[in-house]
Backbone as ProteinMPNN parsed JSONL, in Angstrom:
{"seq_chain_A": "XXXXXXXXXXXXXXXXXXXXXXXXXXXXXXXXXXXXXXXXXXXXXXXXXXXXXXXXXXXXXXXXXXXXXXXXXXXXXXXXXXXXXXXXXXXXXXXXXXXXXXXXXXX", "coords_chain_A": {"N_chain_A": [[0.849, -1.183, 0.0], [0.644, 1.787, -1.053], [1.954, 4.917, 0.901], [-0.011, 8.238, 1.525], [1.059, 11.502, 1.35], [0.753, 14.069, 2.983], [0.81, 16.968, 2.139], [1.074, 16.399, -0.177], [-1.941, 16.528, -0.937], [-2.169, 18.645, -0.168], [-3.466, 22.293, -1.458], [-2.146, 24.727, -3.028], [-1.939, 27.867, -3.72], [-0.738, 31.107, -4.795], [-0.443, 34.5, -4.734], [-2.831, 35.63, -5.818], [-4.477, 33.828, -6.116], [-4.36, 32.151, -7.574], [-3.874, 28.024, -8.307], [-0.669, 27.018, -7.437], [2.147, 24.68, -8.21], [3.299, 22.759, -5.213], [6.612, 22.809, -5.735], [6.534, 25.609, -6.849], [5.672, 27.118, -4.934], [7.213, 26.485, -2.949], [9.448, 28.378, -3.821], [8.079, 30.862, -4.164], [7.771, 31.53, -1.582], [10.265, 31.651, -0.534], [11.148, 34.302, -1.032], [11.217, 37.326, -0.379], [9.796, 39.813, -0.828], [8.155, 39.266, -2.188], [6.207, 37.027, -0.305], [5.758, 39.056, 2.162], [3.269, 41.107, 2.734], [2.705, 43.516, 3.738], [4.416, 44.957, 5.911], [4.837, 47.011, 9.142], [5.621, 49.348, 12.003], [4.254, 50.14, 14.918], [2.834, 52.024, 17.494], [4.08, 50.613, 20.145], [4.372, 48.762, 19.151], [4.652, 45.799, 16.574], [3.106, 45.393, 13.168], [2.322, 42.705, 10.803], [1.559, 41.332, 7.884], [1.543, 38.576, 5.981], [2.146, 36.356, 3.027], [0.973, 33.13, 3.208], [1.165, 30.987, 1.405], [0.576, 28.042, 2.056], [-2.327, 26.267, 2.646], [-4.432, 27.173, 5.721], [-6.426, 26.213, 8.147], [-9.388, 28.775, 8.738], [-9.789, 31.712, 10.753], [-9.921, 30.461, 14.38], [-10.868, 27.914, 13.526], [-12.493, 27.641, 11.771], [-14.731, 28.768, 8.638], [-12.975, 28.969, 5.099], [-10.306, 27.879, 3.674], [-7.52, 29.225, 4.552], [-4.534, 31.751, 3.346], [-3.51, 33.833, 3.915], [-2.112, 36.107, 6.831], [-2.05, 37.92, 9.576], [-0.683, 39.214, 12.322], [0.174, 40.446, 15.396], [3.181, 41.833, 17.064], [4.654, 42.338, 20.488], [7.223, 44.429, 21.95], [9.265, 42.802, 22.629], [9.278, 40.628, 20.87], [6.659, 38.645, 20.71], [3.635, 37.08, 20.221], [0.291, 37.586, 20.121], [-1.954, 37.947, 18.997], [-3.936, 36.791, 16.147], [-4.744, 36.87, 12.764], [-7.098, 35.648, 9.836], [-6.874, 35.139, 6.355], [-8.482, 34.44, 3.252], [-7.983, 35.798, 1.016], [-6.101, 37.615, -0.906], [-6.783, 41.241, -1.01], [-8.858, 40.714, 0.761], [-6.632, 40.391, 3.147], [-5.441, 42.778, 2.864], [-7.213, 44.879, 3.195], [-7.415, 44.006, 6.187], [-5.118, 44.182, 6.977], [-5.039, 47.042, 7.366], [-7.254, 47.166, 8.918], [-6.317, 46.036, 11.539], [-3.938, 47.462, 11.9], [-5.625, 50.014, 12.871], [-6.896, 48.924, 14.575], [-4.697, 48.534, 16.84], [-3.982, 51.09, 17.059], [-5.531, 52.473, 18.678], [-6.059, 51.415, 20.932], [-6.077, 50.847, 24.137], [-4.135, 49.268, 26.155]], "CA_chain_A": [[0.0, 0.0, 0.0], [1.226, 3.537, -1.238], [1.409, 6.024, 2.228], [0.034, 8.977, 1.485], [2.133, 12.642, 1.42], [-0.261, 15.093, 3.311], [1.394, 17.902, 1.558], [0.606, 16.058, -2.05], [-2.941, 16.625, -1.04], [-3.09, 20.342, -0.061], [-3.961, 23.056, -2.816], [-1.405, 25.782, -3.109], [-2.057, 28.745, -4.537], [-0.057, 32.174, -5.378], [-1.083, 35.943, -4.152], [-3.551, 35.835, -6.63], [-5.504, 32.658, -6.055], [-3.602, 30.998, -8.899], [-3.339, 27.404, -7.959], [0.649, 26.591, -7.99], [2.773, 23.332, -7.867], [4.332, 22.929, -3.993], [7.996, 23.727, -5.659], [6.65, 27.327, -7.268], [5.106, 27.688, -3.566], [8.024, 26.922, -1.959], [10.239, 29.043, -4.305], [7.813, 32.025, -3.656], [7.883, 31.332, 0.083], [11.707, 31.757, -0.148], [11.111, 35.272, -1.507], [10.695, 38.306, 0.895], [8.874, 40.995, -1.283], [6.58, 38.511, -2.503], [6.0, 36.929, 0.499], [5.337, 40.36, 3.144], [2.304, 42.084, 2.489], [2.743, 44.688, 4.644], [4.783, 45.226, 8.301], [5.013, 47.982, 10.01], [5.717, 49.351, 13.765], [2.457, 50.567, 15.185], [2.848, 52.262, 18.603], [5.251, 49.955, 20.795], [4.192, 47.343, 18.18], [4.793, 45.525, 15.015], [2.119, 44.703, 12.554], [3.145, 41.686, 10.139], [0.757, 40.58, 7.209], [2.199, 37.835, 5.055], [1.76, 35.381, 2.47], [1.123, 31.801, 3.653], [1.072, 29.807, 0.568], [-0.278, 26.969, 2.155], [-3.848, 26.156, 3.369], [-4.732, 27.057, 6.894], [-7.902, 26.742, 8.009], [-9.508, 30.299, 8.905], [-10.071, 31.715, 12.24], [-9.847, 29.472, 14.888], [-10.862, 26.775, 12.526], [-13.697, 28.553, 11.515], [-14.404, 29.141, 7.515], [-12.729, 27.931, 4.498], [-9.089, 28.082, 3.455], [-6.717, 31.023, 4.199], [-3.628, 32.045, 2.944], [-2.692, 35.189, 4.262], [-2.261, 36.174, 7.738], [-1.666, 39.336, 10.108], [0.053, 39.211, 13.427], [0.551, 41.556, 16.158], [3.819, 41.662, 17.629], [5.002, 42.794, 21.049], [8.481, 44.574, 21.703], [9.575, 41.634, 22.68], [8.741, 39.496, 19.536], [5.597, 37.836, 21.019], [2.337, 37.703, 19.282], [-0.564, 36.55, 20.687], [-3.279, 38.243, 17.962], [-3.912, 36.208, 14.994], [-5.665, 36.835, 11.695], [-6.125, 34.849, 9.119], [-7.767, 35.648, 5.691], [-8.75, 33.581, 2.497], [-7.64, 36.572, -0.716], [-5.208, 39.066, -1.2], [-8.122, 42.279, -0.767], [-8.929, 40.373, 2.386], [-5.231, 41.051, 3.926], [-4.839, 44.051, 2.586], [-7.808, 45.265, 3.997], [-7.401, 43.476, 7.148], [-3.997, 44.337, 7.692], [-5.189, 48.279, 8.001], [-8.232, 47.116, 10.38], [-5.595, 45.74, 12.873], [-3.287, 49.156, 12.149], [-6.267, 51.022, 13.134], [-6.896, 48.492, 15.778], [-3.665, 48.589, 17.699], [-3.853, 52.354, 17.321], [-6.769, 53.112, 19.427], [-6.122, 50.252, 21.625], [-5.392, 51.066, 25.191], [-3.565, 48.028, 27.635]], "C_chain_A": [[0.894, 1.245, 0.0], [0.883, 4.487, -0.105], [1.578, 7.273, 1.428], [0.681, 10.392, 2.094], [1.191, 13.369, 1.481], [0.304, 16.295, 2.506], [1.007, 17.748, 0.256], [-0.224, 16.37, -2.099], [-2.935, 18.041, -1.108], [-2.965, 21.078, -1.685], [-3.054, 24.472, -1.949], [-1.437, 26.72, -3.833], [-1.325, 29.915, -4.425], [-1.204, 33.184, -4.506], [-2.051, 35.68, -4.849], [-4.772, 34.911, -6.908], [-5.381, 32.064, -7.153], [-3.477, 29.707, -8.106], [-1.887, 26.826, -8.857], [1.121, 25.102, -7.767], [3.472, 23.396, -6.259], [5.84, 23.443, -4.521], [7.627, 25.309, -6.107], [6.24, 27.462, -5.618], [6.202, 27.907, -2.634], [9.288, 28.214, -2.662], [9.624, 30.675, -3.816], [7.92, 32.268, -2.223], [9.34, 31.982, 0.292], [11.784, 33.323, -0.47], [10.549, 36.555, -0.771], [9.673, 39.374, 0.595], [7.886, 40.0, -1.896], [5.557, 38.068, -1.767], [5.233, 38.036, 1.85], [4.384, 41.45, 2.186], [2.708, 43.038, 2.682], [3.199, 44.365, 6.165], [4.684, 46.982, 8.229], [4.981, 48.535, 11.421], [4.348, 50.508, 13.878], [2.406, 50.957, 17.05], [4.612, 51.579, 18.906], [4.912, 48.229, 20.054], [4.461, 46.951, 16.67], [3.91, 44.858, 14.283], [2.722, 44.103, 11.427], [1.737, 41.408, 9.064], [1.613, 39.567, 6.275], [1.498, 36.907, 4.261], [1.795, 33.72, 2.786], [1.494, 30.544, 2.825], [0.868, 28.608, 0.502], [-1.396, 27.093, 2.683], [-3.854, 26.253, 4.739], [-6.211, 27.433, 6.842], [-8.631, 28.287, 9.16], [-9.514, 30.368, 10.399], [-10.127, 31.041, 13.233], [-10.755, 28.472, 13.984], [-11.898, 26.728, 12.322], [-13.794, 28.945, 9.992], [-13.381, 28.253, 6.294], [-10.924, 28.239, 4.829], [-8.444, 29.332, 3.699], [-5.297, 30.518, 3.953], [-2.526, 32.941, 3.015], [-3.216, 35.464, 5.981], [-1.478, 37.586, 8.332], [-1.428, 38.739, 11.434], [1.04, 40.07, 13.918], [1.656, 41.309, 17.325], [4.474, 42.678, 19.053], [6.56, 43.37, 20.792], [9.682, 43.856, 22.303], [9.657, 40.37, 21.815], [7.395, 38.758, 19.594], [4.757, 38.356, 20.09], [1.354, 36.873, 19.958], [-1.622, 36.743, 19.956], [-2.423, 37.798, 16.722], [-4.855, 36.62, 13.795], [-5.196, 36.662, 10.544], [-7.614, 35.596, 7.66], [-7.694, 34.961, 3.889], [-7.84, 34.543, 0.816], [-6.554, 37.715, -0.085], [-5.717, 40.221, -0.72], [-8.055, 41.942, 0.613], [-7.881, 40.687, 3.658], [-5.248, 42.206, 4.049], [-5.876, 44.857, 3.883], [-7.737, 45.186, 5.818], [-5.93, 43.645, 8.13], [-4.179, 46.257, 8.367], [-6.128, 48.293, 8.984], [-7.441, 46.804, 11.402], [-4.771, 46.926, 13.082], [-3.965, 49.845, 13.154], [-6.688, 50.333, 14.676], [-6.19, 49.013, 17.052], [-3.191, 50.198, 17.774], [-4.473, 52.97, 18.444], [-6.946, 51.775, 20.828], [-5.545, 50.543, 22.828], [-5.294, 49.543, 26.622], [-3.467, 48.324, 28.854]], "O_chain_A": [[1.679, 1.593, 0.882], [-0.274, 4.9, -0.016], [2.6, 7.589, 0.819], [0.825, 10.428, 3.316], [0.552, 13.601, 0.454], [-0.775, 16.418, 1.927], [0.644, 18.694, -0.444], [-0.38, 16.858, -3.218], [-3.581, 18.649, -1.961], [-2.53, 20.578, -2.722], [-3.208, 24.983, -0.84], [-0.858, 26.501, -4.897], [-1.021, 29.779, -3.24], [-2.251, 32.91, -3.921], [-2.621, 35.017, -3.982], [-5.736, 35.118, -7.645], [-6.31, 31.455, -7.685], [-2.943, 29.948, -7.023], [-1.758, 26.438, -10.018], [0.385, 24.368, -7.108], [4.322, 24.282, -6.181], [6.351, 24.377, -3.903], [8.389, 26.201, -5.735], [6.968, 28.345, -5.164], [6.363, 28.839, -1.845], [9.935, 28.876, -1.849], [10.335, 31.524, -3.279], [8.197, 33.403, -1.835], [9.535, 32.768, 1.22], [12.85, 33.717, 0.002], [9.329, 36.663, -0.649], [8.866, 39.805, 1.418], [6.695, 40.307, -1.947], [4.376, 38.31, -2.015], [4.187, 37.67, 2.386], [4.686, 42.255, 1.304], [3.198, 43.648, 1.732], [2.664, 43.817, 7.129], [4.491, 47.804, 7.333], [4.088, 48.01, 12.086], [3.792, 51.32, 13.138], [1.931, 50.109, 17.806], [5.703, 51.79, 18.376], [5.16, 47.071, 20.391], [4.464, 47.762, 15.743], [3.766, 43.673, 14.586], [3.635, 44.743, 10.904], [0.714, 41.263, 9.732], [2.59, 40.151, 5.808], [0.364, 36.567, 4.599], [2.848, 33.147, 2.507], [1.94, 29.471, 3.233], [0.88, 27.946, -0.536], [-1.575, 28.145, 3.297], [-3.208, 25.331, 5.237], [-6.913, 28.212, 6.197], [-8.158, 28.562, 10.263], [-9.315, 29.42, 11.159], [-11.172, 30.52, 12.846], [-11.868, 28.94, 14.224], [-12.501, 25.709, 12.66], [-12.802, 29.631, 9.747], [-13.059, 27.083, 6.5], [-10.425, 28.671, 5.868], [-8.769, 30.376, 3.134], [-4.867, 29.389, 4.186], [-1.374, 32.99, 2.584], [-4.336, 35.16, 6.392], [-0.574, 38.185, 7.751], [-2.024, 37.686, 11.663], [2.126, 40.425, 13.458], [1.327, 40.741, 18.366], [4.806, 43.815, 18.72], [7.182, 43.022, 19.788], [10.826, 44.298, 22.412], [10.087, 39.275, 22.18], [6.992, 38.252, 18.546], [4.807, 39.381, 19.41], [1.528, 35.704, 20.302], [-2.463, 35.848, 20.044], [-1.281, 38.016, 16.318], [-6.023, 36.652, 14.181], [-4.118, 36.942, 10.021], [-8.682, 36.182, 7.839], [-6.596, 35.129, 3.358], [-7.297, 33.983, -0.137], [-6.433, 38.359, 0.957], [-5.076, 40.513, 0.289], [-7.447, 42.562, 1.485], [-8.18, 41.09, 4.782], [-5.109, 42.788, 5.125], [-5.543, 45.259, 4.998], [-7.968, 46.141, 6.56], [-5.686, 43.406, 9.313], [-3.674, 46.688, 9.403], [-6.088, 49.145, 9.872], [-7.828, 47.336, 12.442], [-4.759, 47.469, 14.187], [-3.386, 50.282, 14.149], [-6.787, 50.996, 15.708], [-6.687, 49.642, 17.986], [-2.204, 50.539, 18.426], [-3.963, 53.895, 19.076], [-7.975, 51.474, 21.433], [-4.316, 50.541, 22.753], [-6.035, 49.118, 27.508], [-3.107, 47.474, 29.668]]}, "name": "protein", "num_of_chains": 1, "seq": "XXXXXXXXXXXXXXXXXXXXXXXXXXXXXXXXXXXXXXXXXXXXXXXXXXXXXXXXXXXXXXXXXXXXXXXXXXXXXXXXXXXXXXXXXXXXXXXXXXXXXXXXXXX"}
C-alpha cells in the first residue's frame, strides 16, 4: 500500500488565487517581497501581514481556506493576535483594520 504525502494533497495557490505546484510555492515562500504584504511598527508594536502559501484553516478553525495572515507583535517578539484571511483584498484590507486596531487600543 502507497502512504500517502499530506502535503501532495493540499492546494497551493499564489497571491492571486492561482493554484501553484508545492515547488513554485516553496520558491515564492523563499522570496521576501513577494511573500510580506505589509509590516510595520504601530505604537510599541509591530504589525506583520504575510503570504502563507499553504492552506490554513480560517479563524480558529472557523471558515474555508486562508492564505494570508496578520500578526501583532510585542516589543519583545511575542504575538498573541492572529488573523487569518482567504484573498489578497482580504489582507490588505485586514492588515489596516488591525493598524487602526492597535492604534486606538489602550492596555
Amino acid at each position: 500500500m502507497k502512504k500517502s504525502n499530506f502535503f501532495n494533497q493540499l492546494i497551493y495557490k499564489d497571491k492571486e488565487g492561482n493554484e501553484i505546484s508545492m515547488k513554485k510555492c516553496g520558491e515564492l515562500l523563499e522570496d521576501p517581497e513577494y511573500k510580506i504584504i505589509k509590516q510595520e511598527k504601530v505604537e510599541d508594536k509591530f504589525v506583520s501581514t504575510i503570504w502563507l502559501g499553504i492552506p490554513h484553516m480560517g479563524n480558529c478553525g472557523f471558515g474555508g481556506s486562508t492564505y494570508f495572515e496578520t500578526m501583532i507583535f510585542d516589543k519583545k517578539g511575542y504575538s498573541k493576535d492572529l488573523y487569518r484571511y482567504e484573498t489578497l483584498e482580504e489582507a490588505e484590507i485586514g492588515h489596516e483594520a488591525v493598524v487602526e486596531l492597535v492604534t486606538h487600543k489602550k492596555e
